[in-house]
C-alpha positions in Angstrom: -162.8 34.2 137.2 -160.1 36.7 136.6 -156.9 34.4 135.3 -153.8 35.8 134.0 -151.1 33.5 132.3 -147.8 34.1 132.4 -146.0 34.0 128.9 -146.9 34.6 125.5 -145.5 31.3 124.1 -147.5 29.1 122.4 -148.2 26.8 125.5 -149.2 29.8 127.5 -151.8 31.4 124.4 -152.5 28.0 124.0 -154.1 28.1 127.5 -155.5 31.4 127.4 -157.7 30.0 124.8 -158.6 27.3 126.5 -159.8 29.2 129.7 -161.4 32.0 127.5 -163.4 29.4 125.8 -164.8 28.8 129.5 -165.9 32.1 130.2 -163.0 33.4 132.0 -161.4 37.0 131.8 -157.6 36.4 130.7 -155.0 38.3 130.5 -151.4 37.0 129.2 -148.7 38.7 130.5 -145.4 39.0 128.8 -142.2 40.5 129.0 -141.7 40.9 125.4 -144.5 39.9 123.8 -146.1 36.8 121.4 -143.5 34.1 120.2 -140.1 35.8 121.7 -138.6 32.9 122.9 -138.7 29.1 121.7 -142.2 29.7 120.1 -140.7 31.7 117.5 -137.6 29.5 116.0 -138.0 25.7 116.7 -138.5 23.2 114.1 -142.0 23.5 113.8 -142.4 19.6 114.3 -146.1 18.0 115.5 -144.4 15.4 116.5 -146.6 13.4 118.5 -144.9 10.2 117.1 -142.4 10.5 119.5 -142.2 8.5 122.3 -138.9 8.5 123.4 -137.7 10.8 126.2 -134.4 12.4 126.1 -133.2 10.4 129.1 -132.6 7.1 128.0 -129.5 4.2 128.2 -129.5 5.2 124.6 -128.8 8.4 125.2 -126.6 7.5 127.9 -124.3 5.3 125.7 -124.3 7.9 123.0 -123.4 10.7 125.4 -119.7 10.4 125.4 -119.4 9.9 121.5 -121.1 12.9 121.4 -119.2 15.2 123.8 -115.5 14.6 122.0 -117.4 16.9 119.0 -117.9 20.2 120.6 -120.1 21.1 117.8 -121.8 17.4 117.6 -125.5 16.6 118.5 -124.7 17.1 122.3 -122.2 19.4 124.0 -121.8 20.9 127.2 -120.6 24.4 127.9 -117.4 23.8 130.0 -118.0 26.9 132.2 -121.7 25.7 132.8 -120.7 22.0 134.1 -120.8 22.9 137.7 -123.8 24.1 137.8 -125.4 21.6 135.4 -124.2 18.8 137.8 -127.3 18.4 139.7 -129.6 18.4 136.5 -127.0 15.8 135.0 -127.5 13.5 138.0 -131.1 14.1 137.7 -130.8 12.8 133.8 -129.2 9.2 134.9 -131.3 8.5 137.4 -134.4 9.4 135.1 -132.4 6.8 133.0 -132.7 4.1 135.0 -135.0 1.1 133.2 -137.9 0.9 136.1 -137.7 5.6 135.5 -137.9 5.2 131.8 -140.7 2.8 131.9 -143.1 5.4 134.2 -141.8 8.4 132.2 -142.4 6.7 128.4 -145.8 5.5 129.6 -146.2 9.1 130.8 -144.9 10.5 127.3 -147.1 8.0 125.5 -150.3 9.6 127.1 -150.2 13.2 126.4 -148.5 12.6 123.4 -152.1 10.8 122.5 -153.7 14.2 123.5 -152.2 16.3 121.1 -153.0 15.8 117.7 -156.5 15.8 118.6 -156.3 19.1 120.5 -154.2 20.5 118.2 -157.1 19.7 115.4 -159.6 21.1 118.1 -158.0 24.1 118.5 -157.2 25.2 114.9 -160.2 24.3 114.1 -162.2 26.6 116.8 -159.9 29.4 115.2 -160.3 29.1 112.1 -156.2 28.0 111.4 -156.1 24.6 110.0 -154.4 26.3 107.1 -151.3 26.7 109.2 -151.0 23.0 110.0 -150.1 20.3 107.4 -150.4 17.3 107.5 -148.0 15.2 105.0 -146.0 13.3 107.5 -142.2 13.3 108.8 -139.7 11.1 107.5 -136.5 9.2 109.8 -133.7 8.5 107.4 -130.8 6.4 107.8 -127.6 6.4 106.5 -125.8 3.4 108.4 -128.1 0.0 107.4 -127.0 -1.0 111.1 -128.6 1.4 112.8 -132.0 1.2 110.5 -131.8 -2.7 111.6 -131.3 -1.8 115.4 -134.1 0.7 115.3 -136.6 -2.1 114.2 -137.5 -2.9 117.3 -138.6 0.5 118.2 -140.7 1.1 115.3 -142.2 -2.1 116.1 -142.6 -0.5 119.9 -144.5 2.5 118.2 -146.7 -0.4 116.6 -147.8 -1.2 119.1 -149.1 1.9 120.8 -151.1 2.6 117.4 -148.7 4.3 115.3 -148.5 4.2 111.5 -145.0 3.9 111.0 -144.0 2.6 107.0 -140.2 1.3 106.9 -138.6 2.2 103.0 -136.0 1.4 101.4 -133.9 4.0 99.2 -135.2 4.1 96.7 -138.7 4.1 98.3 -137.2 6.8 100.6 -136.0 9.2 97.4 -139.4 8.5 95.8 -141.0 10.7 99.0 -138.1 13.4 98.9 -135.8 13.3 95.8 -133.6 15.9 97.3 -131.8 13.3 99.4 -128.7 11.7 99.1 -127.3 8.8 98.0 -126.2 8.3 101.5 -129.1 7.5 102.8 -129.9 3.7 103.4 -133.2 3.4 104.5 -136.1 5.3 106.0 -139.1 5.2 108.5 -142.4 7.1 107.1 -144.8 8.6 109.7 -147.9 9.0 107.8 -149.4 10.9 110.8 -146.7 13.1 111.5 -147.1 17.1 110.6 -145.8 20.4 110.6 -146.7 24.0 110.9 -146.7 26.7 108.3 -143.9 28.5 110.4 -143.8 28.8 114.0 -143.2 32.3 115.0 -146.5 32.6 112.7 -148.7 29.8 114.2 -147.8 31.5 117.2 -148.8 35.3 116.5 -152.1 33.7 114.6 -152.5 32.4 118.3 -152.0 36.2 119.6 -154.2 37.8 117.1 -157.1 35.3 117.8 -156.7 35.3 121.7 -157.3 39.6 121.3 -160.3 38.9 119.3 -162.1 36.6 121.7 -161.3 39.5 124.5 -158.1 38.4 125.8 -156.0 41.0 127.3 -152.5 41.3 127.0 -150.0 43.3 129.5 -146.2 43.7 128.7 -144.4 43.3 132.7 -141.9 41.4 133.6 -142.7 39.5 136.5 -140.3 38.5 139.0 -141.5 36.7 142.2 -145.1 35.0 142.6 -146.7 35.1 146.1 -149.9 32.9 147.4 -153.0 34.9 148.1 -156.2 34.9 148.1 -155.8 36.6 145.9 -152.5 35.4 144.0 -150.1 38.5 143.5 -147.4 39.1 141.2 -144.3 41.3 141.5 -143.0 42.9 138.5 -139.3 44.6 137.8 -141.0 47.5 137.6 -142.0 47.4 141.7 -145.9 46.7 140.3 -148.1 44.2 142.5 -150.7 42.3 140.0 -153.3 39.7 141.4 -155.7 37.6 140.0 -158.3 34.7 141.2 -155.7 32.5 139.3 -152.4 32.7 137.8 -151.2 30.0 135.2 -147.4 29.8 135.2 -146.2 29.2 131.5 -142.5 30.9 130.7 -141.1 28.4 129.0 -137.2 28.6 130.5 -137.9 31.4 133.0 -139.9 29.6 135.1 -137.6 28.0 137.4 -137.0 31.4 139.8 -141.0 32.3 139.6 -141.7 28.5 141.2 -139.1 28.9 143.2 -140.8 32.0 145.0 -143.7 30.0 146.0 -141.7 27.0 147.6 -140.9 24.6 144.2 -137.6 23.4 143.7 -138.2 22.5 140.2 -135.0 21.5 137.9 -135.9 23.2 135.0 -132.9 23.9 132.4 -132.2 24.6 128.6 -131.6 22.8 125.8 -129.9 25.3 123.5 -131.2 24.6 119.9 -129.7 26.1 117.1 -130.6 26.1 113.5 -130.3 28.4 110.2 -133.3 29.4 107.9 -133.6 30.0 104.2 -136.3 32.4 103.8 -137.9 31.7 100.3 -136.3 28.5 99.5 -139.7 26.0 99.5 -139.4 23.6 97.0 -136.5 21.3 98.4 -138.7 19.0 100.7 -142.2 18.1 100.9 -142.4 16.9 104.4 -139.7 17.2 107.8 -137.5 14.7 107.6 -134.5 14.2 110.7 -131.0 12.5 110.6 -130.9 9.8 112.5 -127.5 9.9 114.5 -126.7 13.3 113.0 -128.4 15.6 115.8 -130.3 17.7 113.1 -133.7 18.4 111.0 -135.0 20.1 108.1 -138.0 21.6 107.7 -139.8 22.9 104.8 -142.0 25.5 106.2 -144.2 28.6 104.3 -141.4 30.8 104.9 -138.9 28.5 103.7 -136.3 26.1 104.4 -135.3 25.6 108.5 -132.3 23.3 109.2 -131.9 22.9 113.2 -131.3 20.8 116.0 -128.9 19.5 118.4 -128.4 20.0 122.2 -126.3 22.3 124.0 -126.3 22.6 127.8 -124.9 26.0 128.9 -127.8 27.8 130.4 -129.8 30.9 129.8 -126.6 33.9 129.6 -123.8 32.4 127.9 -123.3 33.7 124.2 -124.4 31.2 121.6 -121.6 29.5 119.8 -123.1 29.7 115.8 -120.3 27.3 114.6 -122.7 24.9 116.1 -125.1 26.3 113.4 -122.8 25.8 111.1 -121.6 22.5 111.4 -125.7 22.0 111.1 -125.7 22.9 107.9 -122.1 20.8 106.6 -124.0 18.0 108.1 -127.4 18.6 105.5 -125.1 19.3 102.7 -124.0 15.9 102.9 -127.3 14.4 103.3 -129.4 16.8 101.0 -128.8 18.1 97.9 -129.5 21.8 96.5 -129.2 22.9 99.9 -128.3 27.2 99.6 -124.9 28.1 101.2 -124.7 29.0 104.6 -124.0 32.9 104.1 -127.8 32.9 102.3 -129.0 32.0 105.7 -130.8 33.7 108.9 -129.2 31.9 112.4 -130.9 31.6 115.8 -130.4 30.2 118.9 -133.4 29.5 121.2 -134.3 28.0 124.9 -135.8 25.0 125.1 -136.7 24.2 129.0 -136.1 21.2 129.7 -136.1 19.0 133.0 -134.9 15.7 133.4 -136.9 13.1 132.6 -138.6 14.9 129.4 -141.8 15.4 130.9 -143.5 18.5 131.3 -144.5 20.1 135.0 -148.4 20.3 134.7 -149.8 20.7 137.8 -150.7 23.2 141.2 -147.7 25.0 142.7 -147.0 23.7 146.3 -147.9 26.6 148.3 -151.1 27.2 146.9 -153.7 25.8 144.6 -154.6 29.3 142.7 -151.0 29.0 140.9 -150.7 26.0 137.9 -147.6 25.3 136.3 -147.3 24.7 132.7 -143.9 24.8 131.2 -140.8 22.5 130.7 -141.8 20.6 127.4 -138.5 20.2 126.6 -138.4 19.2 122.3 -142.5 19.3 122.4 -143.4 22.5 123.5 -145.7 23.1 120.1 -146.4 19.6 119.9 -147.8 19.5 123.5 -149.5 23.3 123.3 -152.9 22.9 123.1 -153.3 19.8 124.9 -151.5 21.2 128.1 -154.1 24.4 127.5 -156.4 21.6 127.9 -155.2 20.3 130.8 -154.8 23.7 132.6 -158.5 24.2 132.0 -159.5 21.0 133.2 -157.6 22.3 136.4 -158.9 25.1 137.3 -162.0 23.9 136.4 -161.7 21.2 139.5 -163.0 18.6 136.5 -160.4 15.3 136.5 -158.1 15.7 133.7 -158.0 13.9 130.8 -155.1 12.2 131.9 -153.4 11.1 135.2 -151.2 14.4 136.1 -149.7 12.4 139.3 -146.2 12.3 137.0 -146.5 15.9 135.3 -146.4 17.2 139.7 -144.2 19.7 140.4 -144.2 17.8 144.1 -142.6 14.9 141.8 -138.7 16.1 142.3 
């Protein structure tokens, strides 16, 4: 079957791997080419620990704290408000108790998937190099909050995962570089990182060429339902294919759009600076609790990043964000290199609502699948969602139930 995928991120190589592996011709298509967007800067977190979505009565009561500080863990881009309204509205809603239950149970099961697929995956290619596994670490600096978080490490238990609480002392002992201002910690034994995104990601590339993967630069602009499925490009180019896997990361809203699916996909703006070289201050990635940030000690070196900002896909990034980033890890690490030593980027992560992902056949026709949306997990959730696109066009019953992943869902 001749398949193309749509984006070179790693959820979209990710899949092209997955349906090569089953005999198909694929071709990714691209308009830039491997890792340009989200794949290339984010924290390069495995962080299928994580069971929380973003939408949340925590997050809810945290929400206006976090708006007085324009350059706090959350902010929203005054001149984007308007049209973030609807997505907003979407948020509390997904909030509500009986939502969070369906959408955390959701979570919970493909979160299951991808360590295992991950291991699959690298291991089919030859890459387990590029993933290590020494765990992440949750610190604390307010004994309050470590106490009030009990109960969901006790939650996370429960659903089978190793979670170690530490005191200081224990918590130093892991990563002397941290400060006396942390209280306590939480140690995810299972946790891991990559050697460095943007390099996981091209490894991805390289491999998918060698198996006989083709890749075409286009940008492509609308989608229409076939047989057999067509794709417009910028260019005024018509492409088809028996199947098209949709998998743009935060340009995918307009292309679903063209085939009838009003999806609510936005961005969470991430920002963070990198110290290229600097490799010895952490063993493992550890994140603030209540500070909005992580650090990350990948190959390449030292990545500090995080927070949220709403403001869409054209608005200028705002690098005092990236800055105050870094203030914040002075004060909780030590040794950490000064700002000016630093590379900055700013990065896309699509996001919808209710933190799940939109797996799943487009409305107006079953040779289309959508996979994009993975919000904070988009490398965490790679390879399984590659799975999980296979197991579609396949016609096999996926792994898990996809019923909440729809794109019909909104």
């Amino acid at each position: 079957m001749k398949i193309t995928v749509i984006g070179a991120g790693l959820v979209g190589l990710a899949s092209a791997h997955a349906l090569a592996a089953e005999g198909h011709r694929v071709t990714v298509v691209d308009r830039e080419g491997p890792a340009a967007g989200a794949s290339q800067g984010n924290a390069g977190w495995l962080a299928h620990t994580d069971i929380d979505p973003i939408a949340s009565p925590k997050m809810l009561r945290r929400a206006p704290g976090f708006l007085l500080d324009p350059l706090g863990p959350l902010a929203i881009r005054p001149s984007y408000l308007l049209p973030l309204l609807p997505w907003l509205t979407r948020l509390v809603w997904a909030s509500r108790p009986e939502n969070l239950a369906r959408s955390v149970e959701s979570l919970v099961e493909l979160q299951r998937l991808a360590m295992p697929a991950w291991t699959r995956l690298s291991g089919d290619l030859g890459l387990e190099a590029l993933i290590h596994r020494r765990g992440g670490l949750f610190v604390f600096d307010d004994e309050g909050a470590f106490v009030r978080a009990k109960a969901h490490f006790r939650k996370q238990r429960d659903l089978g995962i190793a979670c170690q609480l530490l005191d200081a002392a224990e918590a130093r002992r892991l990563e002397p570089a941290l400060s006396d201002r942390i209280v306590a910690a939480a140690f995810f034994p299972d946790a891991a990182h990559v050697s460095d995104p943007r390099e996981v990601t091209q490894a991805l590339f390289d491999a998918a060429l060698q198996r006989g993967v083709a890749f075409q630069r286009a940008d492509i602009v609308s989608l229409e339902a076939g047989p057999p499925a067509r794709m417009a490009t910028r260019a005024g180019d018509a492409l088809t294919a028996d199947r098209i896997v949709l998998a743009a990361g935060a340009w995918s809203k307009p292309l679903a759009a063209s085939l009838g699916d009003a999806v609510p996909l936005d961005t969470e703006r991430g920002y963070n600076v990198s110290f290229p070289g600097v490799t010895g201050l952490l063993a493992r990635p550890v994140s603030f609790d209540g500070q909005g940030f992580v650090a990350t000690p990948l190959d390449s070196g030292l990545r500090i990043g995080g927070a949220v900002e709403l403001g869409g896909l054209s608005l200028p990034p705002n690098h005092a964000r990236t800055r105050a980033l870094h203030a914040k890890a002075t004060r909780f690490l030590r040794d950490v290199p000064p700002f000016e030593s630093g590379s900055v980027w700013m990065g896309f992560r699509p996001s919808i609502p209710d933190s799940l992902p939109v797996i799943g056949r487009a409305r107006a026709t079953a040779d289309v699948i959508y996979a994009f949306g993975h919000g904070h997990y988009g490398l965490t959730q790679s390879a399984a969602t590659g799975a999980l696109v296979a197991d579609l066009v396949a016609g096999r019953t996926p792994q898990i139930d996809l019923a909440r992943f729809s794109p019909q869902r909104f």
